[in-house]
N, C-alpha and C positions, 0 to 999 in steps of 0.2 A: 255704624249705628244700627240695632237693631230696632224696627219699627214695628209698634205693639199697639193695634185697633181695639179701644178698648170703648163699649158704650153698649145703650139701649138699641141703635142701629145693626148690632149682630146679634143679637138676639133673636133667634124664632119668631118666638110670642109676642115680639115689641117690635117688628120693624113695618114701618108706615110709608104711607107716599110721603110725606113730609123729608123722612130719613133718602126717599132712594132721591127726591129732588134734591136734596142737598149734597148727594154724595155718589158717584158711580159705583155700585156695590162690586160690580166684579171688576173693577182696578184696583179696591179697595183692598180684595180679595189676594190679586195678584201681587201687591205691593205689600204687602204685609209679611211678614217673617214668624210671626206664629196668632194663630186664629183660636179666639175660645169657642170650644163646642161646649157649650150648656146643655142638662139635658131639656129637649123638647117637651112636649104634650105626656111624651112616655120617657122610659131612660134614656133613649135613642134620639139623634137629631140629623136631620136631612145635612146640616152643616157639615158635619163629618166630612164625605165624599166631597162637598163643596170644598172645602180644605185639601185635602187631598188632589181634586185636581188642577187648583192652581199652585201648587208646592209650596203650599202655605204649612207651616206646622201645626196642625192640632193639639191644641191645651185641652184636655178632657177634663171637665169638670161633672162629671153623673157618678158617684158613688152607686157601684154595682151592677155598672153597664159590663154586657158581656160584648167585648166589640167584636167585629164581624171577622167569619174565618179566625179567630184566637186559638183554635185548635192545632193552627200551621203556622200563622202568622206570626211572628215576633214584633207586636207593637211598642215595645221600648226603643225600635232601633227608627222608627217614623212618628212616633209622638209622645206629648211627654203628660203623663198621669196625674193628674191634681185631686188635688180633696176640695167639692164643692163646700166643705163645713170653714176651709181656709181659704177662703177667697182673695181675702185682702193681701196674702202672703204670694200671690200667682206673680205680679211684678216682676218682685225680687229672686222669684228663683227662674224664672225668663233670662234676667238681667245674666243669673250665673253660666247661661250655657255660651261655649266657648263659639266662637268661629266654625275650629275645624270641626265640631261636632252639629254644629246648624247645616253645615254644608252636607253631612253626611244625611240626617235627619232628613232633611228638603229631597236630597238624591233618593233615599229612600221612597216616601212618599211619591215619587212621581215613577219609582219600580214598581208598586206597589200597586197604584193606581195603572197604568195602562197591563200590568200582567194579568190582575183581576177584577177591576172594578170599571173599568171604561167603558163596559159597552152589557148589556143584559145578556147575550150569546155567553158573554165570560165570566159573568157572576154564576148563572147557570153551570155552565161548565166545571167548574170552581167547584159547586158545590156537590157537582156528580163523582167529579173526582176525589173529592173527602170522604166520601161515601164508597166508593171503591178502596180507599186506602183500608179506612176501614173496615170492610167485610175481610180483604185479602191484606192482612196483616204483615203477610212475609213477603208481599215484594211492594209494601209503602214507602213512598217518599219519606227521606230524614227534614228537619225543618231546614239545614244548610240547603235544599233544594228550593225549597220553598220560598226561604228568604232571599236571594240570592240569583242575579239574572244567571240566565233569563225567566228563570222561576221553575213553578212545576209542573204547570202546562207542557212546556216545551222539554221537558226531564221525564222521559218516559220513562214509568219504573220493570216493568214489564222488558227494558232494554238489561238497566242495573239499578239496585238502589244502593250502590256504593260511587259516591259525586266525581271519585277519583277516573272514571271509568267516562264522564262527560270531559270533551274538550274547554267547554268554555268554564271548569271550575280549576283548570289547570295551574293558571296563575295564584290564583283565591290559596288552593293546598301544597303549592310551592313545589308544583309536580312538573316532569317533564314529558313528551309523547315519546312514545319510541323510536329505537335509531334507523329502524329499517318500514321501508315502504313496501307494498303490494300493489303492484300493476294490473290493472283492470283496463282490456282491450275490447272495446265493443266491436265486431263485426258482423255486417248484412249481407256481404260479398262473398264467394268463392276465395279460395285459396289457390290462386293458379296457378303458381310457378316459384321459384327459390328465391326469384328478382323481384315478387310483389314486392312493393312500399310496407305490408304490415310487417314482412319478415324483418327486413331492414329495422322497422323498427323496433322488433321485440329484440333484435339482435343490441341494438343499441342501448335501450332501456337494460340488458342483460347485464351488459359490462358495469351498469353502476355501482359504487360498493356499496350503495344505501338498500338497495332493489332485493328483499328477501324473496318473493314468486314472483311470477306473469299468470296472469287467470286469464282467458280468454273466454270472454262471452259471446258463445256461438248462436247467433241471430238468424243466421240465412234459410232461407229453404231449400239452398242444396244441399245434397248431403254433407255428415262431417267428414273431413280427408281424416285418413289414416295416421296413426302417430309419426311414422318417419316423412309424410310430408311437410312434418313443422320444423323448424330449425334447432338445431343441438342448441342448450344455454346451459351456463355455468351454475342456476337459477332451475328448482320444479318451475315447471309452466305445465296448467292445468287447463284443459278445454273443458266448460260448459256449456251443456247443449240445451238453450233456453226453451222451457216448454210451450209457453205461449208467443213469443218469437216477438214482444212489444217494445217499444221504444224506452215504456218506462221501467221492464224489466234490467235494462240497465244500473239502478239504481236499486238493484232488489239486493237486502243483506244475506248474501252468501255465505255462510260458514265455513268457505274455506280461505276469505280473508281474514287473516290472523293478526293483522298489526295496526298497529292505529291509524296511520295514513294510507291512505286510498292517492296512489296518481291513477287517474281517468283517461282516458285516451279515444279519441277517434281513428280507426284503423287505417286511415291516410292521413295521419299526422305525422311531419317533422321534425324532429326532436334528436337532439344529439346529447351522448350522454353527459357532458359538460352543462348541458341546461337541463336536463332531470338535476343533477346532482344542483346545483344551483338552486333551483326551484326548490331542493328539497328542503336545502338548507333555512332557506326564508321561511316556507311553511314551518318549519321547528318553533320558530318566534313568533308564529299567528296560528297557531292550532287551531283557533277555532274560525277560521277566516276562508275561502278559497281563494288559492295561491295559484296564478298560474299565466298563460299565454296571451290567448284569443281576446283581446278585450271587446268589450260593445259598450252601448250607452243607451241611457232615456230621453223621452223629453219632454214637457206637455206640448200635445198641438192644441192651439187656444183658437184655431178656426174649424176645426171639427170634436175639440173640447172634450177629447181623447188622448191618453197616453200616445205615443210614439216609441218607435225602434229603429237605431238608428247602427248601421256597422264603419259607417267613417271615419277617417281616420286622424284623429284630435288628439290632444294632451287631457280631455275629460272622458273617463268611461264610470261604467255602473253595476257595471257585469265582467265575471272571467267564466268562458264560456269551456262547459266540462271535456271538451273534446281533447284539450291539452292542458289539466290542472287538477294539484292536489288538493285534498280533506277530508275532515275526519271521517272515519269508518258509521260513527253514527249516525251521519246524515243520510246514511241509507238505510238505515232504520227509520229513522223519522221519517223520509221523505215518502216510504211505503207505508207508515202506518199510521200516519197523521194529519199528511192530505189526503182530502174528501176522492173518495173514488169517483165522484164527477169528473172530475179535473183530468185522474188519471187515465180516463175512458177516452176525456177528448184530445188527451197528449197524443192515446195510442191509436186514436180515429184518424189522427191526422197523419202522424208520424212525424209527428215536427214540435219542436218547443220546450223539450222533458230539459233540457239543458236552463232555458230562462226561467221554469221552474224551481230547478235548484238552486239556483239564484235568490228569487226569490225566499225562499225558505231560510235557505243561511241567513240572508239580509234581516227577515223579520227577526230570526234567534237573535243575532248578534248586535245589530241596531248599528250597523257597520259595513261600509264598500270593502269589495274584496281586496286584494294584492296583486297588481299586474307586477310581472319582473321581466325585462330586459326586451325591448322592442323584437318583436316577430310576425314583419310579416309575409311569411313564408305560408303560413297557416292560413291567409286569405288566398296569398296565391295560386298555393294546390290547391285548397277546396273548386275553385272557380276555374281551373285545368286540366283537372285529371275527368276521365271520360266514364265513372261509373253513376252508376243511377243514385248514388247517394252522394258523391262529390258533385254532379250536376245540377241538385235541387237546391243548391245552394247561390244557382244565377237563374231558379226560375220566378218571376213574379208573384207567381202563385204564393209561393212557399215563405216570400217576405211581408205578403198580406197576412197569412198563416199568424207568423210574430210577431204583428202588430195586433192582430187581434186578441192573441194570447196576453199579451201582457195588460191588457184590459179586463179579462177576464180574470186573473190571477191576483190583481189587485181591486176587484170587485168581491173575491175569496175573501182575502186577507181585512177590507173595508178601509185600505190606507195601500199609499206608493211604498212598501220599504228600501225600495233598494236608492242609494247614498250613492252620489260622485266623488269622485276621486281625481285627483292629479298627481298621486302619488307612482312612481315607480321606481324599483329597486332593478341595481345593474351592479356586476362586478363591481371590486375596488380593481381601478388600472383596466378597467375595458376601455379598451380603442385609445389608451394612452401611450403617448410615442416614449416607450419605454422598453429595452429587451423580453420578448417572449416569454423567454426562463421565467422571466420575476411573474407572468402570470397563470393565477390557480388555475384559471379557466381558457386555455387556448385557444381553443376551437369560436367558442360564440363569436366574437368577432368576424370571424371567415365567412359565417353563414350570411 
């Protein structure tokens, strides 16, 4: 049954205490399936947005209203255009819209509204950005960006203004990411010896057949070793020697990753290549998600009425933390060029958090918890074992106050929690089933 509010009550110009005592306007609001916007005092009426953000459909009724942002906007696809001359005909052609296009209509309207209309930071913004498209013609947004989550905000064009080139329009243009990954290895450590954990692990990460390079991002203050200190791979592995030596230059878009998935790595993490190759596989069917190990979680704490962080270990997490997990390549674009360099100051003041930030970021793109796959915790245990100054900050207390604080901050950024729970996790078919070996892809996981 579609329900259709129709009276001197939604009117601008006509509603009265009489109307709001009789009636709770904004249940009315939210209960209703499509909303007339009349025009007010002028063509325009504050109604509008009111409509918009209880996912109510807007019936426009203002012959020669220019509605807002129409320059990018596709309002056919969040409300439906009437002629205030045929009023009496609004009913009936209500009556005609199907189900599955209300559903889309409404879905729209509430894209629509929190991408630019929810808050005056993003109407603003919204409208700086039209005005950019505008002067710099050649690298505007198309309107599929625009219409189309997570919108244009978050479609930097300055990255591509070709949609195929964003993860999350993969699905939308029936596209697929590419078959091979780029390994991104962050290190702050020396390179001591053939037995360190990073070799091991670039050796491992090497053998994958998805694994096109190994990049190494040289963080340390020591110097860099010499090329034959690094391990032979069947794989370019490329050292780069970070200029400013920051936590969140980890996440800076390098030019010499070339493929659309990024695995992230912490240089004492372990990974065998049977769980890259896994991992990668998943990520292929969440492009625009991160896929990966380390889970963590949120929480509200309701007696200091502050976020919380939490790394225990539950069937609910919120986070996949970038130390051992893939995603797209443009999230390091974004994550450099679109969070406030406040933020990115107090990642690098601290040296702690650049990971819950990208967290964050994906979460608010996506409006989606990441992908944990196949229990590991191996990856708590060496952090919290291994004797160097960066595996040990991870049992100082200090450094767990650090992430607590941070993700207060980061959601005082954003002005909302995005990041989503999860109890989902993906694992082999036939892992740990008492079934001969042979029969399984992934061997090794198990053993670990």
């Amino acid at each position: 049954t579609i329900i259709f509010h129709f009276g001197l009550c939604l009117f601008p110009l006509y509603r009265s205490e009489k109307c709001t005592e009789m009636f709770d306007y904004q249940e009315l609001l939210h209960n209703s399936t499509f909303c007339l916007v009349p025009r007010g005092r002028r063509l325009g009426s504050f109604r509008f947005l009111e409509a918009l953000q209880a996912a109510c459909i807007p019936v426009i009724l203002s012959n020669g209203w220019e509605l807002p942002f129409s320059e990018v906007i596709d309002w056919r696809k969040a409300a439906i255009i009437g002629d205030e001359r045929l009023l009496l005909q609004v009913p009936s052609i209500t009556r005609s819209v199907g189900h599955d296009r209300i559903l889309a209509l409404r879905q729209q309207t509430q894209f629509l509204w929190d991408a630019y209309f929810s808050s005056i930071a993003k109407i603003v913004l919204t409208t700086l950005e039209i005005i950019q498209d505008r002067v710099d013609s050649l690298i505007s947004r198309n309107r599929l960006l625009w219409n189309s989550l997570p919108g244009g905000l978050y479609a930097l064009p300055q990255y591509s203004t070709d949609a195929a080139q964003f993860p999350f329009y993969y699905a939308l243009l029936g596209k697929s990411p590419s078959q091979q990954f780029t390994t991104v290895i962050h290190m702050v450590t020396p390179l001591q010896s053939q037995i360190s954990p990073v070799v091991k692990l670039i050796i491992a990460v090497a053998k994958s057949k998805f694994c096109a390079q190994i990049v190494v991002l040289w963080n340390c203050d020591k110097p860099l070793p010499p090329r034959n200190k690094w391990p032979s791979t069947s794989v370019p592995l490329t050292v780069i020697e970070g200029q400013t030596k920051t936590m969140s230059s980890r996440f800076f878009p390098h030019d010499a990753i070339i493929t659309d998935a990024v695995l992230s790595l912490d240089e004492d993490s372990v990974l065998s290549t049977n769980e890259v190759d896994f991992a990668f596989t998943v990520w292929q069917s969440f492009p625009e998600r991160i896929v990966g190990y380390p889970a963590r979680s949120h929480y509200w704490d309701s007696s200091r009425s502050r976020w919380g962080y939490t790394s225990k270990w539950t069937n609910e997490y919120s986070m996949v933390l970038t130390g051992a997990a893939f995603y797209h390549r443009y999230y390091h674009y974004l994550f450099t060029h679109y969070i406030p360099a406040s933020l990115l100051t107090m990642v690098d003041r601290m040296a702690n958090c650049e990971d819950i930030l990208m967290n964050f970021l994906v979460s608010a793109v996506t409006k989606q918890p990441p992908i944990k796959v196949t229990q590991k915790k191996q990856y708590k245990e060496t952090m919290m074992t291994q004797g160097s100054k960066v595996s040990s900050r991870w049992a100082d207390p200090d450094h767990f106050a650090q992430r607590q604080s941070c993700m207060n901050a980061f959601s005082h950024w954003l002005g909302f929690m995005p990041l989503v729970h999860s109890q989902m996790r993906l694992d082999p078919v036939l892992f740990r089933d008492q079934v001969s070996i042979l029969r399984k892809k992934y061997r090794d996981i198990e053993r670990l």
